[in-house]
C-alpha positions in Angstrom: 83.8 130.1 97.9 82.3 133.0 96.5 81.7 133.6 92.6 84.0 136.6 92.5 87.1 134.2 94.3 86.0 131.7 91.9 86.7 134.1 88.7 89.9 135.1 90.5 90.6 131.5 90.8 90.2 130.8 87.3 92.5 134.3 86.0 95.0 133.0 88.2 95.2 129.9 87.1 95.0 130.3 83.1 98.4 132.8 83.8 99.7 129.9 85.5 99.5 127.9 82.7 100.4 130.2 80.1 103.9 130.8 82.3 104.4 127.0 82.4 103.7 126.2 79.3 106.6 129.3 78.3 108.9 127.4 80.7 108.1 123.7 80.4 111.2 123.5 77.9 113.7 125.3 79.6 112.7 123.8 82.8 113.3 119.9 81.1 116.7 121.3 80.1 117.7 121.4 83.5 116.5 118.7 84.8 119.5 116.7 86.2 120.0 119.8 88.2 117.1 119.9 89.7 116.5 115.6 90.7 119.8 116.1 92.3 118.8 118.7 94.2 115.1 117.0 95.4 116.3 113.5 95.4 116.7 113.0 99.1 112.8 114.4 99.3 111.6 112.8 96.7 112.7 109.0 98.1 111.2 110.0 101.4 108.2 111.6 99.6 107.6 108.0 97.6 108.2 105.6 101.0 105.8 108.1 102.8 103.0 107.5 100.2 103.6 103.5 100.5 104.2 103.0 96.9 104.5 99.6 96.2 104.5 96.9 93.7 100.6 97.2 91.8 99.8 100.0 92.9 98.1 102.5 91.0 99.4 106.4 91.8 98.1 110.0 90.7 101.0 112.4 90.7 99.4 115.8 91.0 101.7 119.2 89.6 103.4 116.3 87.9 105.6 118.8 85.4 107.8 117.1 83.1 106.9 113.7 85.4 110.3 112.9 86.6 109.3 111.9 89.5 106.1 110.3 87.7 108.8 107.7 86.2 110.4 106.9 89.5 107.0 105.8 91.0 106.6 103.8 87.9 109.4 102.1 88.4 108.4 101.4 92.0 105.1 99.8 91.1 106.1 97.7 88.2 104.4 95.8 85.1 101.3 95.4 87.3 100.8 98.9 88.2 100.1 102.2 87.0 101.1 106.1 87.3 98.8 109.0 86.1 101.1 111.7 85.9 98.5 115.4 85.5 99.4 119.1 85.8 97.6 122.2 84.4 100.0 122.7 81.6 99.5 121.4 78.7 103.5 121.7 77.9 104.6 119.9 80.4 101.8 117.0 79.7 103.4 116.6 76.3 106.6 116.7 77.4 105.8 114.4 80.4 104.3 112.2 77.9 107.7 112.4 75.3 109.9 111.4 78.3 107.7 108.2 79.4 107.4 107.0 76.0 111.1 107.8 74.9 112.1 106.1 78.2 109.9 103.2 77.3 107.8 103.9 80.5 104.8 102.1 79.5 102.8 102.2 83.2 102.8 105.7 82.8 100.1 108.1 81.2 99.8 112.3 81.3 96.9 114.4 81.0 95.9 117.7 81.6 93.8 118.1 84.9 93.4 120.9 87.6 94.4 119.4 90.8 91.2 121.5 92.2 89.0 119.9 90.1 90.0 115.8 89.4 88.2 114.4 86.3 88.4 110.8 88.3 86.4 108.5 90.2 85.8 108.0 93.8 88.5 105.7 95.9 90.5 105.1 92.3 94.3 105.1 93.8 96.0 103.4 96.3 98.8 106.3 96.7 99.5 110.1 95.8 102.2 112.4 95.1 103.2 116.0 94.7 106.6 117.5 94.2 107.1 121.2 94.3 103.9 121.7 93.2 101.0 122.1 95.6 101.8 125.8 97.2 100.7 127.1 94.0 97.2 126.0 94.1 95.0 128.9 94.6 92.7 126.4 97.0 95.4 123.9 98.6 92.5 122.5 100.5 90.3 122.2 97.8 93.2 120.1 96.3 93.8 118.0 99.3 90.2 117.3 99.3 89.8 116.3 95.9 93.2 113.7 96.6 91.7 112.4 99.4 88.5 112.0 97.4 90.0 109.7 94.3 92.4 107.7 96.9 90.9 104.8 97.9 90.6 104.1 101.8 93.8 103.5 103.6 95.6 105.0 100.4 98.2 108.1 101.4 99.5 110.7 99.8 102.8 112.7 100.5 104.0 116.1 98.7 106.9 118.2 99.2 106.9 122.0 99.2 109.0 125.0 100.3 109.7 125.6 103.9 110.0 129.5 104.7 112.0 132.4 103.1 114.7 132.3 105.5 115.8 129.1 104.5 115.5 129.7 100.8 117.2 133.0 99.9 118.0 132.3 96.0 114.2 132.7 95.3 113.9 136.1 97.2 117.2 138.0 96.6 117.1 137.9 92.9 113.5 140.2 92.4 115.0 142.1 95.6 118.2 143.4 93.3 115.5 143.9 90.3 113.1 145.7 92.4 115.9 148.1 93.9 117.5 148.3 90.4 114.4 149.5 88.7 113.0 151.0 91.7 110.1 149.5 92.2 108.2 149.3 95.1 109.1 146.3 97.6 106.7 143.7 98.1 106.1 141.4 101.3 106.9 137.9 100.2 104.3 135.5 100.0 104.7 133.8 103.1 102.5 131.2 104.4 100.5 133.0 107.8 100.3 131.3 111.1 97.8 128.3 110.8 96.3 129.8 114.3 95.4 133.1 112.5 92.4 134.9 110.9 94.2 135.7 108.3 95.1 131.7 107.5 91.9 131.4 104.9 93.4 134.1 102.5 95.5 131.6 100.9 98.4 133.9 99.1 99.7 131.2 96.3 103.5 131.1 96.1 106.7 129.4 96.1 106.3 129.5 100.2 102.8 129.6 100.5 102.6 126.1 102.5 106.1 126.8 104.7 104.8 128.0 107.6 105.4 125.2 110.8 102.2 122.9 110.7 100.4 124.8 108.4 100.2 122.2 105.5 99.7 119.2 107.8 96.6 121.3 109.1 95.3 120.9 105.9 95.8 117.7 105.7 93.8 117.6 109.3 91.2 119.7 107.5 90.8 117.3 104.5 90.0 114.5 106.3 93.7 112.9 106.4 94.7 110.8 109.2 98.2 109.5 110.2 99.6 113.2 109.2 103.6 112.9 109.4 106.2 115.9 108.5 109.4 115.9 108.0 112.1 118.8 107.1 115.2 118.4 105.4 118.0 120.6 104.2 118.6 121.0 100.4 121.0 122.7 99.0 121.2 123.4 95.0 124.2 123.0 93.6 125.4 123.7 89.9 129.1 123.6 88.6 129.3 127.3 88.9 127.4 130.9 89.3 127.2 131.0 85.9 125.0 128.3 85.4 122.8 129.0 88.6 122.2 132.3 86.6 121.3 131.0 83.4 118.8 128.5 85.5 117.4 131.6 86.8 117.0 133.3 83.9 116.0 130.5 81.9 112.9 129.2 84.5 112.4 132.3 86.1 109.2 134.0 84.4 108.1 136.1 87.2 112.0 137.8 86.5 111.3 137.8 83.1 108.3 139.8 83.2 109.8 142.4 85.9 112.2 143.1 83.5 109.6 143.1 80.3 110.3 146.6 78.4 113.7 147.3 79.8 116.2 147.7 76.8 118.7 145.2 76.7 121.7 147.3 78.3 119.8 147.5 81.6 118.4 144.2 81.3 121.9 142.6 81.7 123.3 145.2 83.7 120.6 143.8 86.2 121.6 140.4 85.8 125.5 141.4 86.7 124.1 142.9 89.8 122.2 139.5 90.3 125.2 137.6 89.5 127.8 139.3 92.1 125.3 138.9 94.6 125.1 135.1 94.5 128.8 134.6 94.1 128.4 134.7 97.9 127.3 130.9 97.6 130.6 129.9 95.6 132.3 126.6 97.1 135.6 125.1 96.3 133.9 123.1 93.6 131.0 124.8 92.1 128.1 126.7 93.7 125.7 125.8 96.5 122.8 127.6 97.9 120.6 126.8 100.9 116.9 125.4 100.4 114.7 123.4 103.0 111.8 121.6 102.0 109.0 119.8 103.6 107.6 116.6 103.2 103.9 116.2 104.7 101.8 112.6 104.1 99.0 111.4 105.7 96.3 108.6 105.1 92.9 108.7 104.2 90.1 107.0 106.2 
């Protein structure tokens, strides 16, 4: 990697962090929401990695560590969990929930999942929900997990399949952009694994969705035993109301679109945003599409 991608690298990262840390609380807030809607992913995503009873487990991207407390559980009195993620705000947090909990297998700290403060063959499994396609360098993050697992140890994550099948994050900053008349933007899809254009990793939400592309990765870190799986996931809420409020809440990338907009046009925006999703209204709530993917495999 050249110096100048490495300064990028870095720029990209620390607005990462300050746009976590601003949403680590809101985030928490709705968490019940969001371990429904992953739970399914997240059981496969823990059997996938072979947690078991002992074991000791790095969650990477860990946010507020929910599912950092479930692997916990799995592994017992006799095992551990180091829970890390690049935000300070949500290592707090993560660390407020485990002790409040009375998790006491489970520590947080602050680590870049590019760059692991930890030793050689140190963990028998690893985890990642939601979190990997925004690494700048996925592969320098799968390389660094398969670095600190120790031989035979696995790691699974889950991430965002394609656009298609996960309209809530794109037709929101659609309705903003055509609103405010800003230019449209390609979304940051994941390109084909077979071309050129594969090494300019684009981080995002869908960065990883592309068919095979993440378990090529995996191939490409040294991972062995490489499995996928795709599931449908729909996100429910008890109405549009809520879904909204989610959005605007967690949503910083809305948030700064709509940055020096007066308040009358800010919420005449959010109406907009509103009526479109009342398309996903159900007999009981709300429900919009999602897929996600679950990719593992085993180092050497």
């Amino acid at each position: 990697m050249t110096q100048t991608n490495d300064l990028t690298n870095a720029a990209y990262k620390q607005i990462e962090i300050e746009e976590w840390d601003q949403a680590a609380a809101a985030w928490h807030k709705w968490i019940p929401v969001i371990n429904a809607f992953v739970s399914v992913a997240t059981d496969i995503m823990l059997d996938q990695a072979g947690i078991e009873t002992g074991n000791h487990v790095l969650d990477i991207t860990a946010g507020d560590g929910s599912q950092s407390i479930m692997a916990a559980e799995r592994v017992g009195e006799t095992g551990t969990v180091l829970a890390t993620d690049l935000s300070p705000a949500f290592v707090k947090l993560a660390q407020s929930i485990a002790q409040t909990q009375g998790v006491k297998n489970l520590t947080a700290e602050v680590m870049d999942a590019e760059n692991l403060s930890l030793k050689d063959n140190s963990f028998d499994a690893a985890i990642s929900r939601l979190g990997m396609m925004f690494l700048p360098d996925p592969l320098k993050g799968l390389q660094e997990i398969y670095r600190v697992l120790k031989p035979a140890g696995s790691f699974a994550a889950i991430v965002y399949t394609t656009p298609d099948k996960t309209p809530f994050f794109t037709q929101s900053p659609e309705i903003i952009r055509d609103q405010l008349s800003l230019p449209k933007t390609q979304t940051k899809e994941a390109p084909s694994s077979t071309s050129p254009a594969a090494q300019a990793h684009q981080p995002g939400p869908f960065a990883l969705g592309t068919p095979d592309l993440f378990a090529d990765l995996f191939s490409q870190a040294g991972f062995i035993n490489i499995e996928q799986e795709i599931i449908e996931a729909p996100l429910r809420f008890k109405s549009t109301e809520d879904f909204i409020q989610w959005r605007r809440d967690v949503a910083v990338s809305h948030q700064r679109m709509l940055v020096g907009q007066d308040t009358e046009t800010q919420e005449r925006i959010w109406q907009k945003i509103t009526e479109a999703m009342r398309q996903y209204e159900t007999s009981d709530g709300f429900e919009t599409p999602c897929e996600l993917l679950i990719c593992s495999g085993q180092k050497l």
